[in-house]
C-alpha angles and dihedrals in degrees: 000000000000095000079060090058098047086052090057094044086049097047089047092051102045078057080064100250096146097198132042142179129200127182111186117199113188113189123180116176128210099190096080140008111278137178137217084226089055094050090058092048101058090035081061092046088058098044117101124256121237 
């Protein structure tokens, strides 16, 4: 996951952008069965449309 993370900064950076700030949250719930593919899904649903 990190590496992830250093790919985007990099990316980011290399478009010219000098400075960057990234907060990671990372939830898992025992309470009830969850997937990393369910996780995407509602992430998307809450990303904003162009």
């Amino acid at each position: 996951m990190l590496a992830a993370i250093e790919t985007c900064h990099r990316t980011v950076s290399a478009m010219g952008h000098p400075r960057l700030f990234t907060m990671i949250a990372i939830n898992t719930r025992a309470d009830r069965d969850q997937t990393l593919e369910g996780k995407v899904v509602r992430v998307e649903a809450l990303l904003p449309r162009n």
